[in-house]
C-alpha positions as CSV (number, residue, x, y, z in Angstrom):
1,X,65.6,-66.6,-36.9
2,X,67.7,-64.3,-39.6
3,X,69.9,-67.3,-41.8
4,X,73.3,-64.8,-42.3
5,X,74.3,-64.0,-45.8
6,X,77.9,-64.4,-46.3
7,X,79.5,-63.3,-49.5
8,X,83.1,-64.3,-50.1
9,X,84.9,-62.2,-53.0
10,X,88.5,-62.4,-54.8
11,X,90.8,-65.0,-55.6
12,X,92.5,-65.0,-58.8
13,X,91.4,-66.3,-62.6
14,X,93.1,-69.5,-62.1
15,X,90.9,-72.5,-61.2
16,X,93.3,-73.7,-58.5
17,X,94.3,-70.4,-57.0
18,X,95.5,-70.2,-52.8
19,X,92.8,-67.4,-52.6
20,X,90.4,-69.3,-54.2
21,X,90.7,-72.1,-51.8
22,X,90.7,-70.5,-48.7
23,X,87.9,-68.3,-49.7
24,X,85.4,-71.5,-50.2
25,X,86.9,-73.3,-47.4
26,X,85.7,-70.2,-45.1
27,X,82.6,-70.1,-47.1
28,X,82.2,-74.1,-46.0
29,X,82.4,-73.4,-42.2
30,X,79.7,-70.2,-42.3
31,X,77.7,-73.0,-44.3
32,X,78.1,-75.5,-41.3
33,X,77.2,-72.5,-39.0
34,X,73.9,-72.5,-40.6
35,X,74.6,-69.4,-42.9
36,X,73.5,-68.9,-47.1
37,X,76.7,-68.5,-49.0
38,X,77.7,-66.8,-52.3
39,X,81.0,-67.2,-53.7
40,X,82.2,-64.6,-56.6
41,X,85.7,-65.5,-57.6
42,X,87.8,-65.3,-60.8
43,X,85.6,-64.9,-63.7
44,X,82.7,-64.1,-61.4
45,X,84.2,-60.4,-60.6
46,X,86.2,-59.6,-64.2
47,X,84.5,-56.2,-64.4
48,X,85.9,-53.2,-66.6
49,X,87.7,-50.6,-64.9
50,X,85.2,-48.3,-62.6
51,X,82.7,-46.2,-64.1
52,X,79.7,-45.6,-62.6
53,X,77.8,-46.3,-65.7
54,X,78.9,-50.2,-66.3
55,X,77.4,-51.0,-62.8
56,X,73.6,-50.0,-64.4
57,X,74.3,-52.4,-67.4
58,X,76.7,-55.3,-67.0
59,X,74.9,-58.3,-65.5
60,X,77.8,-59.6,-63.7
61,X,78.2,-56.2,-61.6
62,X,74.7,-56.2,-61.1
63,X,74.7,-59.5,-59.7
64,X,77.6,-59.1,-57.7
65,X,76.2,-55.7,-56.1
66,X,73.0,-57.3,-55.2
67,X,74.9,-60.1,-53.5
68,X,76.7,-57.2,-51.6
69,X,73.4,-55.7,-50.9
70,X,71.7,-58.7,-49.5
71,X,75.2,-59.5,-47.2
72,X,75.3,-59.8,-43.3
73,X,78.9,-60.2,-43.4
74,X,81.9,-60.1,-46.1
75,X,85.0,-61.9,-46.9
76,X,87.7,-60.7,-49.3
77,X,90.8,-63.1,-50.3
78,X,93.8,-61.2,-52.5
79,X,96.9,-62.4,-53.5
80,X,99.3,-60.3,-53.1
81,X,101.0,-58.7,-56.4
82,X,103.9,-56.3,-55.9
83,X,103.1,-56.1,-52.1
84,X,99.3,-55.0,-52.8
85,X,95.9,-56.3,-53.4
86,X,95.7,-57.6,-57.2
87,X,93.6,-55.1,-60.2
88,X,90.7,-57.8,-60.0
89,X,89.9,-57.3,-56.5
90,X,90.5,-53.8,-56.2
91,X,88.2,-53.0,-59.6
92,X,85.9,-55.4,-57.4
93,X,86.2,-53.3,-54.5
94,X,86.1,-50.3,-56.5
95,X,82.5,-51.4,-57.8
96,X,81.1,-50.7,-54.0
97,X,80.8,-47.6,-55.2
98,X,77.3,-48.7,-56.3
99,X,76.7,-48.6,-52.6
100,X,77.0,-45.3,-51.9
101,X,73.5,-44.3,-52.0
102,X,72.0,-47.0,-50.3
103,X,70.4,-47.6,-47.0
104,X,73.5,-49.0,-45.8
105,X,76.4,-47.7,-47.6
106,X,79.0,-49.4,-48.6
107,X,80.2,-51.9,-45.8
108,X,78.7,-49.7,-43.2
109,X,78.5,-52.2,-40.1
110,X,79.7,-55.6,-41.7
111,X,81.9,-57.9,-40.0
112,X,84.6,-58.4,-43.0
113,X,86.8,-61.1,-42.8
114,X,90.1,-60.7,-44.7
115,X,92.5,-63.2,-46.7
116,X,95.9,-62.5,-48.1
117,X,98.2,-65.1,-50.0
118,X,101.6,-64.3,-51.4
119,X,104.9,-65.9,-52.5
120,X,106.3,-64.2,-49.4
121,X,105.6,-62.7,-46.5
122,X,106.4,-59.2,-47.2
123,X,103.6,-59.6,-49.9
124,X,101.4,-61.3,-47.9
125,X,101.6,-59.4,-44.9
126,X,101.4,-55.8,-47.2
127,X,98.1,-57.0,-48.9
128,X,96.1,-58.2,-45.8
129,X,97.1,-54.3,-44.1
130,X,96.3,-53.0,-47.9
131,X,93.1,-55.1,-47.4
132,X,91.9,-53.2,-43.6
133,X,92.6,-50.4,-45.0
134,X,90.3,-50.4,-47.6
135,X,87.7,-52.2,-45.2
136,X,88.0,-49.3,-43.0
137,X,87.1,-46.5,-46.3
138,X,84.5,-49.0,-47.0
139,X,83.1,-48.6,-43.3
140,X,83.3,-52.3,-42.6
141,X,84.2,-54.1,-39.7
142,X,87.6,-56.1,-40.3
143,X,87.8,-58.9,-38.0
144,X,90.6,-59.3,-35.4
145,X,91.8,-62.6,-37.1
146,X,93.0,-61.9,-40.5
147,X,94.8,-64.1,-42.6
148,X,98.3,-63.3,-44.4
149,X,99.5,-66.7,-46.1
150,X,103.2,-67.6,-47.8
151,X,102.3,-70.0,-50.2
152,X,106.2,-70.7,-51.0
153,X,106.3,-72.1,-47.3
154,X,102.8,-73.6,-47.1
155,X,101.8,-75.4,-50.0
156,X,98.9,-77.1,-48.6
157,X,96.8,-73.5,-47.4
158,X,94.1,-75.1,-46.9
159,X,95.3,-78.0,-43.7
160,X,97.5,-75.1,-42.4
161,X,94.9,-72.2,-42.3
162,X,92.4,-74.6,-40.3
163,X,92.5,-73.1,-37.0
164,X,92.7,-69.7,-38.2
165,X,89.7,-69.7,-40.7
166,X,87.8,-71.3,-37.9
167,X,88.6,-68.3,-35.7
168,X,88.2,-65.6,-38.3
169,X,84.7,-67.2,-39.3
170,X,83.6,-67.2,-35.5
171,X,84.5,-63.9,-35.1
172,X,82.6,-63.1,-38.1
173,X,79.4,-64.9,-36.1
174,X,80.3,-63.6,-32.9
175,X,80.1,-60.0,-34.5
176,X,76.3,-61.4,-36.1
177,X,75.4,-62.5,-32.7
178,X,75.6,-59.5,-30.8
């Protein structure tokens, strides 16, 4: 039997960050599922701006596009700045590029699951729909459960998203499963 990869990417450079958090606590229940976890958050995904020539030469892109590459399903956690995704995780995202010419491009028939923190909920709710979108160009498979977070309301993400990363994360095994 195939142990799933699952690669959880975003958060923020802050140790502490909401993103962060959830992103490892979603990453702890694929673990208790049985599934190989890889984590690349904060300084993990500080890459230049896109250019297709920093992916063939910077060892943190290459590691992080082989984690990509060896994926069975994706989660991505923003927080939301100015009602969008933040410039980490987009450069991030924009580094699937490296993708493009493999076997399986990009995304292409990944479960994703998605994770969006924001002082607010305009924020919040703006990044995670920024967030699908961009799964969709990337020819992943958002799951139905995403999660949008106010952290002014909800201090403690990681006791009030429970029941939700435990849905998101089975829908990301259901999806596996089939």
């Amino acid at each position: 039997m195939h142990t799933p990869h699952i690669v959880a990417l975003g958060g923020t450079l802050r140790a502490q960050s909401s993103t962060g958090k959830l992103l490892a606590a979603a990453l702890s229940r694929a673990e208790a599922r049985g599934a190989r976890t890889t984590l690349l958050t904060g300084p993990d995904i500080v890459f230049p701006h896109y250019e297709p020539e920093h992916g063939e030469s910077d060892a943190k892109v290459i590691r992080y596009v082989e984690a990509l590459r060896t994926a069975d399903a994706v989660i991505i956690g923003s927080p939301g700045y100015h009602g969008t995704l933040s410039g980490l995780v987009k450069t991030a995202l924009d580094y699937v590029e490296l993708l493009s010419r493999d076997k399986r491009v990009y995304f292409d028939g990944l479960p994703i699951g998605l994770i969006a923190t924001a002082a607010g909920w305009q924020a919040s709710v703006a990044t995670l729909q920024a967030l699908r979108t961009i799964t969709h160009a990337l020819r992943g498979w958002p799951t139905p459960m995403g999660i949008a977070v106010n952290t002014v309301e909800t201090p403690d993400v990681e006791a009030h998203c429970q029941g939700a990363l435990d849905v998101m994360v089975g829908q990301i095994f259901e999806f596996l499963n089939r």
